[in-house]
Biopython code that builds the backbone (N, CA, C, O; Angstrom):
import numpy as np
from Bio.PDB.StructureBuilder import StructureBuilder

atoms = [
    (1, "UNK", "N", (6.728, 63.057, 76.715)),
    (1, "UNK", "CA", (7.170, 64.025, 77.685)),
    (1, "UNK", "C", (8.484, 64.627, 77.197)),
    (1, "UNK", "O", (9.196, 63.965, 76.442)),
    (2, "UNK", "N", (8.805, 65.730, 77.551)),
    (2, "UNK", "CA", (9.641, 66.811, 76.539)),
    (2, "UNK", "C", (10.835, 66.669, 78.222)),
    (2, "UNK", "O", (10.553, 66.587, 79.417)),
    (3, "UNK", "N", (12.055, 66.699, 77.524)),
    (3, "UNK", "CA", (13.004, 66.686, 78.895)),
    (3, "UNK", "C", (14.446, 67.452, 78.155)),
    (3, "UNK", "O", (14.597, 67.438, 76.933)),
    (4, "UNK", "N", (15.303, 68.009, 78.961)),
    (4, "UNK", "CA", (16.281, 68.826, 78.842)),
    (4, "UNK", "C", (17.337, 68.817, 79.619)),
    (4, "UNK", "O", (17.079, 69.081, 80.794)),
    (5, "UNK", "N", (18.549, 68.583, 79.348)),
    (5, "UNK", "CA", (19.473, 68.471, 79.918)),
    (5, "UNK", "C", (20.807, 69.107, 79.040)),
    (5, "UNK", "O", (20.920, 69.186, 77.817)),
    (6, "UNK", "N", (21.743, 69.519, 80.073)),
    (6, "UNK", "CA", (23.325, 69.962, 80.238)),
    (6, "UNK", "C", (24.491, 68.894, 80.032)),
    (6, "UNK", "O", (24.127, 67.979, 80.771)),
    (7, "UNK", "N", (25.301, 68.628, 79.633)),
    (7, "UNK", "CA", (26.483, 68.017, 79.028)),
    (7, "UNK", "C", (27.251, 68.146, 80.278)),
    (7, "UNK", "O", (27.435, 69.215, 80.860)),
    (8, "UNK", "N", (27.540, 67.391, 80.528)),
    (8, "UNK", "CA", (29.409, 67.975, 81.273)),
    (8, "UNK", "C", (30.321, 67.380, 80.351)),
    (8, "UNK", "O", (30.007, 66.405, 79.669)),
    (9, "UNK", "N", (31.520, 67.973, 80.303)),
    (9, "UNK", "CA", (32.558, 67.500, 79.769)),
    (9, "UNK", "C", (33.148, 67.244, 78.915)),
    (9, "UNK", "O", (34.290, 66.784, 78.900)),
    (10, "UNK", "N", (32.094, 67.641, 77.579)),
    (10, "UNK", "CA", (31.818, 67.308, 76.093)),
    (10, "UNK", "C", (31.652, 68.791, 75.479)),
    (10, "UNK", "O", (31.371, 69.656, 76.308)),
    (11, "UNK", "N", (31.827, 69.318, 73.739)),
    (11, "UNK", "CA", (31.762, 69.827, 73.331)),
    (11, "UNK", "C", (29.974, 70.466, 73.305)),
    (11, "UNK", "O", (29.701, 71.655, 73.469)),
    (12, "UNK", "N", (29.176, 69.622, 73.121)),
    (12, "UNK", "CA", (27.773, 69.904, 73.007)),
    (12, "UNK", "C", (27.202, 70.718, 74.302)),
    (12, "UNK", "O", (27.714, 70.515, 75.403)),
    (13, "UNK", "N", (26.463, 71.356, 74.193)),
    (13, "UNK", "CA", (25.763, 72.358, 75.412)),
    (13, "UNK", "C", (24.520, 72.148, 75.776)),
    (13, "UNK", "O", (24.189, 72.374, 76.940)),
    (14, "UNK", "N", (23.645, 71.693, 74.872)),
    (14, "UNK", "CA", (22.686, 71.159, 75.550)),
    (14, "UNK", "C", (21.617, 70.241, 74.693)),
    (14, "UNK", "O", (21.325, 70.486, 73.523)),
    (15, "UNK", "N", (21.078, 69.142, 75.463)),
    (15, "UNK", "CA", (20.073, 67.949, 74.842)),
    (15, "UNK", "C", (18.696, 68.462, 74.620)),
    (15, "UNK", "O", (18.626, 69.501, 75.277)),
    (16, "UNK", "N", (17.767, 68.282, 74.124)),
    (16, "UNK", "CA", (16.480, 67.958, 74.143)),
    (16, "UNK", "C", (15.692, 66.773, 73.663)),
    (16, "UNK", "O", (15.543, 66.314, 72.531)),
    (17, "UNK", "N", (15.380, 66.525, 74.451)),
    (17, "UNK", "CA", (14.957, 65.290, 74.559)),
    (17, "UNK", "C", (12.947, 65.305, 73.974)),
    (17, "UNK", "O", (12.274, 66.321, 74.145)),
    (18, "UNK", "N", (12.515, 64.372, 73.509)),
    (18, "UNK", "CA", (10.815, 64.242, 73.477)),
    (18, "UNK", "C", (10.593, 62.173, 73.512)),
    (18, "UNK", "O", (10.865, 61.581, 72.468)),
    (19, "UNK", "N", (10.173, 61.443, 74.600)),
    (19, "UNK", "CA", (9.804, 60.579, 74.460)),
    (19, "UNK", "C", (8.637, 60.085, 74.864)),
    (19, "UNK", "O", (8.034, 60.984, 75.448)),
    (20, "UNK", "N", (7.828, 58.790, 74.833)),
    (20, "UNK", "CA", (6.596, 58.720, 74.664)),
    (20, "UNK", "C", (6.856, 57.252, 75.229)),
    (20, "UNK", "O", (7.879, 56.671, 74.866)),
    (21, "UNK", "N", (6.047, 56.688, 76.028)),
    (21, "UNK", "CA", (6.717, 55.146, 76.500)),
    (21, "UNK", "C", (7.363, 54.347, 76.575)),
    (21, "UNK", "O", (7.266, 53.154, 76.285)),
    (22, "UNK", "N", (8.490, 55.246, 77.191)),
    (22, "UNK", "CA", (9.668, 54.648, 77.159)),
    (22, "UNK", "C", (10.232, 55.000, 75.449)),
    (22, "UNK", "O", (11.432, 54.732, 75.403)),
    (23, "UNK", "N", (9.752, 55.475, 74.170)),
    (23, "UNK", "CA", (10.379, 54.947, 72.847)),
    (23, "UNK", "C", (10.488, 56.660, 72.688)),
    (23, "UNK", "O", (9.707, 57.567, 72.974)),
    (24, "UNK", "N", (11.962, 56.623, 72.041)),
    (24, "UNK", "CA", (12.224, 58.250, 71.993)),
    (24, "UNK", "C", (11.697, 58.749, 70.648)),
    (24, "UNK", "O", (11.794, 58.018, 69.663)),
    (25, "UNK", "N", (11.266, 59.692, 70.581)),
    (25, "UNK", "CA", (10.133, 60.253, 69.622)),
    (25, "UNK", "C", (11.663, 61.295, 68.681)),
    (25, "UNK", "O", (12.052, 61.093, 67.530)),
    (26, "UNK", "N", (12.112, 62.162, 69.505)),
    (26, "UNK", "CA", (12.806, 63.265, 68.867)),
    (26, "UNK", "C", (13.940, 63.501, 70.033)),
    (26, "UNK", "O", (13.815, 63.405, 71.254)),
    (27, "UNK", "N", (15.563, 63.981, 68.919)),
    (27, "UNK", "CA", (16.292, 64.304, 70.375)),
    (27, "UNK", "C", (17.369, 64.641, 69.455)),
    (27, "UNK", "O", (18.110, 64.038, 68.678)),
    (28, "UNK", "N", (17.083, 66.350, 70.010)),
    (28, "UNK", "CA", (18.257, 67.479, 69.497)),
    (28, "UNK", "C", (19.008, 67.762, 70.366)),
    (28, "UNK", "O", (18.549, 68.170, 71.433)),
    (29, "UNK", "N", (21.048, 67.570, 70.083)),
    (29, "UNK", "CA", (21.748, 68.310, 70.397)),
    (29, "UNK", "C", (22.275, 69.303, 69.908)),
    (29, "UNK", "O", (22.447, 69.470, 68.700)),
    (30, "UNK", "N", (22.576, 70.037, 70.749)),
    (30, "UNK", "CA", (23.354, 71.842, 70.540)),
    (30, "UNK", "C", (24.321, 71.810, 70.900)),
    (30, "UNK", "O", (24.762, 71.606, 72.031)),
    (31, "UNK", "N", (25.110, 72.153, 69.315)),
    (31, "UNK", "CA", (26.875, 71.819, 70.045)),
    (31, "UNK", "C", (27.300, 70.551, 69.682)),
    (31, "UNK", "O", (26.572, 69.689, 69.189)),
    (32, "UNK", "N", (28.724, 70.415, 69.976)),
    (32, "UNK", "CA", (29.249, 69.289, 69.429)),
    (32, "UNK", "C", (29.877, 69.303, 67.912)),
    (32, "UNK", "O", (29.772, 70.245, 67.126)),
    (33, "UNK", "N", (30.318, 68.492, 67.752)),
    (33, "UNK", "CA", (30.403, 67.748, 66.336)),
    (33, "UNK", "C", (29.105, 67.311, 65.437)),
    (33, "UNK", "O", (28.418, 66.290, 65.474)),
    (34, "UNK", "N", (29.036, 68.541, 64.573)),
    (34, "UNK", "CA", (27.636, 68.050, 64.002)),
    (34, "UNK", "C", (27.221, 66.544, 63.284)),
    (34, "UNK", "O", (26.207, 65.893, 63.533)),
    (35, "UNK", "N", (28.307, 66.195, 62.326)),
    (35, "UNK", "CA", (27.973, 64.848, 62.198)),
    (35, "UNK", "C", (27.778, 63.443, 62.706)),
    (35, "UNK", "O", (27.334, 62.386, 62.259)),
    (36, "UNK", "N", (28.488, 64.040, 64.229)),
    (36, "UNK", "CA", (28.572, 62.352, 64.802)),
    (36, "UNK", "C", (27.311, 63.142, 65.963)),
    (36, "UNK", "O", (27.058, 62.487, 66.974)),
    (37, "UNK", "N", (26.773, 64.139, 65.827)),
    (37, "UNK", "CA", (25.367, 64.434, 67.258)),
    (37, "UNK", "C", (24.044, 64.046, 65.933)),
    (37, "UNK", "O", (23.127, 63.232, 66.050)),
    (38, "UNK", "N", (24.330, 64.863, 64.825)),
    (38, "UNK", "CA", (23.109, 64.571, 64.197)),
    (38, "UNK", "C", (23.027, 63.079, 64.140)),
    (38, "UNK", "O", (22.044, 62.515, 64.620)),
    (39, "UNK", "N", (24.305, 62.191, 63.408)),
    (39, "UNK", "CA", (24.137, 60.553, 63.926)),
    (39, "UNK", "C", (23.276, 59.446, 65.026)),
    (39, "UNK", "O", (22.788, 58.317, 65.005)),
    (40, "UNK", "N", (23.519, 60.967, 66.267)),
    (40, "UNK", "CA", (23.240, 59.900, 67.398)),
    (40, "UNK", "C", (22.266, 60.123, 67.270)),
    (40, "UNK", "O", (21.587, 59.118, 67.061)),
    (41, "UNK", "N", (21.462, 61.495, 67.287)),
    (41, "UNK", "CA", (19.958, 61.476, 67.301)),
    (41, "UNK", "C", (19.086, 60.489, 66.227)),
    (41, "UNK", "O", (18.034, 59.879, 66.419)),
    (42, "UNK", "N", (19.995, 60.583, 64.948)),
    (42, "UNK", "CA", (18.916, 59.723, 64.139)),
    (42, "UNK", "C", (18.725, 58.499, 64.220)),
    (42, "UNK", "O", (17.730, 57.947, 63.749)),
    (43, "UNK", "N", (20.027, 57.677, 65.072)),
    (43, "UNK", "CA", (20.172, 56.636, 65.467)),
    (43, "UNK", "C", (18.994, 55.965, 66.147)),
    (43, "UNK", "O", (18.404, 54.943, 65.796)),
    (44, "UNK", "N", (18.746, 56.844, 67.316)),
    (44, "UNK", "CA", (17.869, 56.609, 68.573)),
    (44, "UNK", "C", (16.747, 56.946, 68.297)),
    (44, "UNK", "O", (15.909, 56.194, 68.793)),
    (45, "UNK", "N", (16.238, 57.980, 67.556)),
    (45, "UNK", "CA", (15.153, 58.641, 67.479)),
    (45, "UNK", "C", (14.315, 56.940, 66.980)),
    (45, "UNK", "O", (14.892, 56.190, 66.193)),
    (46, "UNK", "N", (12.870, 56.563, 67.623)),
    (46, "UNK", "CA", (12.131, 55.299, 66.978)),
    (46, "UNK", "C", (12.715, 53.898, 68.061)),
    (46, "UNK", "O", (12.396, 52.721, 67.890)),
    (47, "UNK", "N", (13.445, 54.322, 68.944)),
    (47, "UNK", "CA", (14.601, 53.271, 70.015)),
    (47, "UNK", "C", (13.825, 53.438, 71.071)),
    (47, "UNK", "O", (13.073, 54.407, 71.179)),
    (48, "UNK", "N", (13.966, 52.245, 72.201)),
    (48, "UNK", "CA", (13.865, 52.718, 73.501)),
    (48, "UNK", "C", (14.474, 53.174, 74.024)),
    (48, "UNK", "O", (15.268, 53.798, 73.321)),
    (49, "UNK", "N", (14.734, 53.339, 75.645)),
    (49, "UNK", "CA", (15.516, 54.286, 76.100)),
    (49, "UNK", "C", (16.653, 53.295, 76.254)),
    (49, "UNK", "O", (17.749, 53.523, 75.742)),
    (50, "UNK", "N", (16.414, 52.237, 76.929)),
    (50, "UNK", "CA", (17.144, 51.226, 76.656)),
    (50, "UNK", "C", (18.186, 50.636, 76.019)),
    (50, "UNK", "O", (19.303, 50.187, 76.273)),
    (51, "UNK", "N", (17.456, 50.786, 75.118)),
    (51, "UNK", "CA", (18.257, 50.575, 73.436)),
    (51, "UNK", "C", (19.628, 51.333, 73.153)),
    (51, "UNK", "O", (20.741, 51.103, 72.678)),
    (52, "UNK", "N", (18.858, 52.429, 73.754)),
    (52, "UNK", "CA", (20.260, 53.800, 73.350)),
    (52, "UNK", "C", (21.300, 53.494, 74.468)),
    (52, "UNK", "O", (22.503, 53.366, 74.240)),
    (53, "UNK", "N", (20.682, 53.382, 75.792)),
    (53, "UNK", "CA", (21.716, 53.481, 76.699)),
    (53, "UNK", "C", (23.021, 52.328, 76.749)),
    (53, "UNK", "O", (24.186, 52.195, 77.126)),
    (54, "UNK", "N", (21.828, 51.579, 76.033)),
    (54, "UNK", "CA", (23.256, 49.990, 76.008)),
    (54, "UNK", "C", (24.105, 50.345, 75.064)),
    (54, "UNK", "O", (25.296, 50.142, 75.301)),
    (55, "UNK", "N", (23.833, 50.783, 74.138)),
    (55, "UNK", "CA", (24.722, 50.899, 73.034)),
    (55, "UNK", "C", (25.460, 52.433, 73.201)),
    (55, "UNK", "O", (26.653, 52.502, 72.904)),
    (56, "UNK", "N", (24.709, 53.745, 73.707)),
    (56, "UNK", "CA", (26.151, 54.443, 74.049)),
    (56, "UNK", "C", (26.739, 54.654, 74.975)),
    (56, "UNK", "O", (27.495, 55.625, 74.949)),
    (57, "UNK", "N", (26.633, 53.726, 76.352)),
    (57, "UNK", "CA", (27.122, 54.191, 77.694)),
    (57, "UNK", "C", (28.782, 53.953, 77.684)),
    (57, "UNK", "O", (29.044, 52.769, 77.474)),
    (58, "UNK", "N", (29.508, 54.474, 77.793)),
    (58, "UNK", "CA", (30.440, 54.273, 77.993)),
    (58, "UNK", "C", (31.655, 54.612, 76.750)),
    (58, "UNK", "O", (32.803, 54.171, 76.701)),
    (59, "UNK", "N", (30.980, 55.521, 75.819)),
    (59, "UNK", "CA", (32.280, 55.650, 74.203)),
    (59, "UNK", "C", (32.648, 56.742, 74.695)),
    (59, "UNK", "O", (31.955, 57.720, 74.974)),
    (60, "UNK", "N", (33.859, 56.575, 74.819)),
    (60, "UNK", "CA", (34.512, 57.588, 75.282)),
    (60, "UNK", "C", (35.398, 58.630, 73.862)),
    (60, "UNK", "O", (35.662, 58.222, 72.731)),
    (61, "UNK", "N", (35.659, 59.915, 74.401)),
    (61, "UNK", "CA", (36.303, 61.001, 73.033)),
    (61, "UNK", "C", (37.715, 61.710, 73.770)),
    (61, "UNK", "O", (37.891, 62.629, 74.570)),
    (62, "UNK", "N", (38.706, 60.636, 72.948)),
    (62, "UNK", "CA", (39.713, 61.988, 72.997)),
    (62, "UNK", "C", (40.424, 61.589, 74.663)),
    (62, "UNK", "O", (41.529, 62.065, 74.924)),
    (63, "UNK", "N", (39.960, 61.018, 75.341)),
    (63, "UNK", "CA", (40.401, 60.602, 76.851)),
    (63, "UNK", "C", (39.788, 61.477, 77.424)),
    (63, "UNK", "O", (40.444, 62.133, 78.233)),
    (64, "UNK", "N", (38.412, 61.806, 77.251)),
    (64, "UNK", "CA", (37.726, 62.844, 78.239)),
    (64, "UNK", "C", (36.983, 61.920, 79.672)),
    (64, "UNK", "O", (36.444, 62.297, 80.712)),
    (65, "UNK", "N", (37.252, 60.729, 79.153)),
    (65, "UNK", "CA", (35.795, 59.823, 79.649)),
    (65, "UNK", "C", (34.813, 59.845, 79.838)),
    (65, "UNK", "O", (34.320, 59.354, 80.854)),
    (66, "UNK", "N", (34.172, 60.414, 78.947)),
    (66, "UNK", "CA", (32.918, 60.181, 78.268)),
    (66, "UNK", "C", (32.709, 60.927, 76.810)),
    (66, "UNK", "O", (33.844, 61.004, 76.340)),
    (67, "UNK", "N", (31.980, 61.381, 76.089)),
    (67, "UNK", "CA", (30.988, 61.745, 75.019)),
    (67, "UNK", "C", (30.538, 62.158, 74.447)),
    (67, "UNK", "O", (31.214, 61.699, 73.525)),
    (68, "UNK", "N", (29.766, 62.829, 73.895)),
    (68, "UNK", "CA", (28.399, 63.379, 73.736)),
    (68, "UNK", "C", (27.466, 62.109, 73.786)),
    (68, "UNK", "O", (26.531, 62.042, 74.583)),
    (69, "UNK", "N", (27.749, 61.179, 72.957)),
    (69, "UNK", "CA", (26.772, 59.620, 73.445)),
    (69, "UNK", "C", (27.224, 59.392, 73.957)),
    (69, "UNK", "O", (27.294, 58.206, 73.635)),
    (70, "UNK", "N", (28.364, 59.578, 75.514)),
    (70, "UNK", "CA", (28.039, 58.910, 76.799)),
    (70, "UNK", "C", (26.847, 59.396, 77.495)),
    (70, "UNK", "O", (26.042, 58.868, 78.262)),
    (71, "UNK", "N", (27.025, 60.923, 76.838)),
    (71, "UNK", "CA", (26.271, 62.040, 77.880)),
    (71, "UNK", "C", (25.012, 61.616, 77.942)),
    (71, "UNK", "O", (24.261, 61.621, 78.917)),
    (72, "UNK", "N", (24.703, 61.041, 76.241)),
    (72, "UNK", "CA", (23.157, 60.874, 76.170)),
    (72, "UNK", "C", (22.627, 59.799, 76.595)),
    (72, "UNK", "O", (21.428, 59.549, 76.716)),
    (73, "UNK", "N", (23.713, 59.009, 76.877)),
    (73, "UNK", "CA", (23.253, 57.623, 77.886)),
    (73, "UNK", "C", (22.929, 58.175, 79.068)),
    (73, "UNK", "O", (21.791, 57.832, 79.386)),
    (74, "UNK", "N", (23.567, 59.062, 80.057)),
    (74, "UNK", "CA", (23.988, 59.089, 81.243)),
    (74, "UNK", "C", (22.638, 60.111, 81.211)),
    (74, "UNK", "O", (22.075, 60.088, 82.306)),
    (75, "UNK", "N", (22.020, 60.944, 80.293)),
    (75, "UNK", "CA", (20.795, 62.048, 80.405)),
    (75, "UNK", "C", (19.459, 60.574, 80.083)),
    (75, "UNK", "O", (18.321, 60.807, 80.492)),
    (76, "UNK", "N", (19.629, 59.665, 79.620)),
    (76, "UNK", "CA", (18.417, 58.478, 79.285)),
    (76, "UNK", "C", (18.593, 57.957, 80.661)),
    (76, "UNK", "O", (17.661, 58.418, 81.320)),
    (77, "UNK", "N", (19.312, 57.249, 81.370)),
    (77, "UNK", "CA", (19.703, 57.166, 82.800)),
    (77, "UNK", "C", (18.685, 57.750, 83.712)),
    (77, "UNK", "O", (17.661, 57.280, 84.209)),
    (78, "UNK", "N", (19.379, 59.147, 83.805)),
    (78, "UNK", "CA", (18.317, 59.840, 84.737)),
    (78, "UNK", "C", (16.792, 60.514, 84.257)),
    (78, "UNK", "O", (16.123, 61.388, 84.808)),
    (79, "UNK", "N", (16.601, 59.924, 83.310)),
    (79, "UNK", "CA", (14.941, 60.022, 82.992)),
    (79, "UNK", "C", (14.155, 58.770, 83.641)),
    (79, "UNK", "O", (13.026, 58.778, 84.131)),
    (80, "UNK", "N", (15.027, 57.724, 83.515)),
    (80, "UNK", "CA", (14.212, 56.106, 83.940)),
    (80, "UNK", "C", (14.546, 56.075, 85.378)),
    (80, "UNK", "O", (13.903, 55.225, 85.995)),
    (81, "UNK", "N", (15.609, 56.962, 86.275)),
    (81, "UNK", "CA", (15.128, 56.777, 87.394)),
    (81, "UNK", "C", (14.078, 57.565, 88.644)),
    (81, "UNK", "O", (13.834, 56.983, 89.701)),
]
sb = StructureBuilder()
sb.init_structure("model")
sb.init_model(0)
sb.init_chain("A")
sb.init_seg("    ")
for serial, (resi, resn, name, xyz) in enumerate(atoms, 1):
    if name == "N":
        sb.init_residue(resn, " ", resi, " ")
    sb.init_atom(name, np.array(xyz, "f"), 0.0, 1.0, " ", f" {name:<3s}", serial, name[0])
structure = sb.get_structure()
């Protein structure tokens, strides 16, 4: 299932998301810091949702409190509920 989401607060503008039972298939951000967004995606991409959220909820940038991988925790979040 293909899903899309908005950033607050972070340089990046917007997610796309593609996952498949629970395990994330593909997931492009727009915007940001290209080396540490292309990172996160390749990170997760083959992960559960799970997986990702434990490991980026909460890294915060700069004293913004939060991300771009908070964001993408907090956008995996509201897919599982």
């Amino acid at each position: 299932m293909k899903y899309t989401y908005t950033p607050k607060g972070v340089c990046s503008q917007k997610f796309e998301l593609d996952v498949e039972n629970n395990i994330i298939k593909k997931l492009v951000i727009t915007g940001g810091c290209p080396g540490n967004t292309m990172a996160v995606c390749k990170l997760v991409e083959g992960q559960t949702l799970d997986w990702a959220i434990q490991r980026l909820k909460g890294i915060d940038c700069r004293g913004r409190g939060t991300s771009c991988a908070d964001q993408v925790a907090q956008f995996f979040e509201s897919i599982k509920k």
